[in-house]
N, C-alpha and C positions, 0 to 999 in steps of 0.2 A: 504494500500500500504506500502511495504518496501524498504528500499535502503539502502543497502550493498555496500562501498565503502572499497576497499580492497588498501590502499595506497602503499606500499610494493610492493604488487604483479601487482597495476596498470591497476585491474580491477572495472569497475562498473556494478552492476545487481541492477534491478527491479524488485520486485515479485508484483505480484498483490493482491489480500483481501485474494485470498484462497491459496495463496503461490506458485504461478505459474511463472515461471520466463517469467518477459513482455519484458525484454531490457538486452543486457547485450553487454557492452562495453571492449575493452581488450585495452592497451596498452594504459588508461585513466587513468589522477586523476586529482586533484583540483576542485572535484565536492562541487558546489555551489546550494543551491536553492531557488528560491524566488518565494512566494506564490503557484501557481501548476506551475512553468517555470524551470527547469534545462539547466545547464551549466557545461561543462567541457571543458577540452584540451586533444587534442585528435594528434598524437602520445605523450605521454607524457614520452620519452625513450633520452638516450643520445645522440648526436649529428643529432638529429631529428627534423624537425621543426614543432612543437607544432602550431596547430591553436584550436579557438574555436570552439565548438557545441553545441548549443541551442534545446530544446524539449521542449514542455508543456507535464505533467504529465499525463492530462487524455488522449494522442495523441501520445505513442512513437513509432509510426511506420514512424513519420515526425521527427526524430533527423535532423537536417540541420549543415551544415556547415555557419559560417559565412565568407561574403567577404571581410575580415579585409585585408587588401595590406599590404602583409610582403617583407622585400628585402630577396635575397637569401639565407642570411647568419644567419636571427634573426627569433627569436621563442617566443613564446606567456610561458610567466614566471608563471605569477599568473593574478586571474584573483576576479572583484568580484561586486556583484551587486551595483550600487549607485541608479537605481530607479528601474521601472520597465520597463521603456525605456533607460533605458542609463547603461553601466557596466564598468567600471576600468579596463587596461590593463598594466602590464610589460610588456615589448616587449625587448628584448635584442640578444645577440652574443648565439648561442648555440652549437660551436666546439669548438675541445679541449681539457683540463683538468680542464683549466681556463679558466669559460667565464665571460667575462668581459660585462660593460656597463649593460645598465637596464633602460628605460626608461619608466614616466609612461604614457598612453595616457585613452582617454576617446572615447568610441561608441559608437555612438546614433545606437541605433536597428531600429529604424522607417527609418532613411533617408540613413543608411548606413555609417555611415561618421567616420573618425578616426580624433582627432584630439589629439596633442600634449601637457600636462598639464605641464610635467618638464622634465628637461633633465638632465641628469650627467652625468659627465667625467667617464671613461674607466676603472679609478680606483674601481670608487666604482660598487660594483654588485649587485643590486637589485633582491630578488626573493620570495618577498611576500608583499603581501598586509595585513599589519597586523589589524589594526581596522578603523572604517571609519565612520564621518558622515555627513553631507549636507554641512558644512564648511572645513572642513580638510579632509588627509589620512597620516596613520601613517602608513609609509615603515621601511621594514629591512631586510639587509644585510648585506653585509661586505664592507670594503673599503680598500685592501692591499696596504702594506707598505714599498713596497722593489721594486727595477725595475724589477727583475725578478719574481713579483708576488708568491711567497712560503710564504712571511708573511704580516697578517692581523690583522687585528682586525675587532670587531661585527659596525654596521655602523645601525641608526636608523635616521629618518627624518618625520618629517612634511609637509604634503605640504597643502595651500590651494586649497579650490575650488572654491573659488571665486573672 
C-alpha cells in the first residue's frame, strides 16, 4: 500500500500493492496514521470548517466522518493520534485573515466524547500539534502582539496530560 499526501494541493490518495488508486480525498490534509487506522481533516480550505475523518487501511470504502460538536464559527486545526482510542484536537476560529484562538481538546473514539485539555486567550493561535507523548503535548503557534493583530511572534507550549 501507498499514501500520497499532496499538502499544497490538499489532496490524499491510496494506491493499493499493484498501484491502483483505492481512496483519494480532495480538499484534505493533516493526514495522520496509526497502525492500519487513518485520519485527516476534511474541508481543509480557508474559511471552511475543517472536521475529522477516520478509515482503517484495509477498509477504505468506510472513511466516516467523526461526530466531534463544532460551534459554527470553529474548525478542526491539527489533529493527532494519543492512542488508539483516543486523538488530540485544535479546535479554533476559522474566518478571516486572522484567526484567532486555538484550543486543545481530547476524543475518545469508543464513546464519542470531546473533552477540553487547555484553553487560551484569542491572542494566541494554535495550529499544530507538534510532538506528543503519554505525559505532555508540545503546541505551536503564534501569539500577536498588537491590538490590531498585524504583529506577532512564534508562540510554543507544553501542556500536560495528566
Amino acid at each position: 500500500m501507498k499514501i500520497k499526501c499532496n499538502e499544497k494541493q490538499r489532496v490524499i490518495t491510496i494506491f493499493d500493492e499493484k498501484g491502483n488508486e483505492k481512496c483519494k480525498e480532495e480538499m484534505a490534509a493533516k493526514l495522520k496514521i496509526n497502525n492500519n487506522k487513518v485520519m485527516f481533516i476534511k474541508p481543509y480550505e480557508f474559511e471552511l470548517q475543517g472536521e475529522v475523518y477516520i478509515g482503517n487501511l484495509t477498509d477504505l470504502d468506510n472513511i466516516k466522518k467523526l461526530k466531534i460538536p463544532l460551534e459554527d464559527d470553529k474548525s478542526v486545526k491539527d489533529i493527532a493520534w494519543l492512542d488508539d482510542g483516543r486523538i488530540l484536537l485544535i479546535i479554533g476560529y476559522y474566518w478571516g485573515t486572522v484567526s484567532t484562538g486555538g484550543d486543545l481538546y481530547q476524543y475518545n473514539l469508543h464513546f464519542e466524547k470531546l473533552d477540553l485539555i487547555a484553553k487560551f486567550p484569542d491572542e494566541i493561535q494554535l495550529d499544530t500539534i507538534h510532538e506528543i507523548n503519554q505525559r505532555e503535548v508540545h503546541l505551536k503557534g503564534i501569539i500577536y502582539t498588537d491590538a490590531i493583530m498585524n504583529e506577532y511572534i512564534d508562540y510554543e507550549k507544553k501542556v500536560s496530560l495528566i
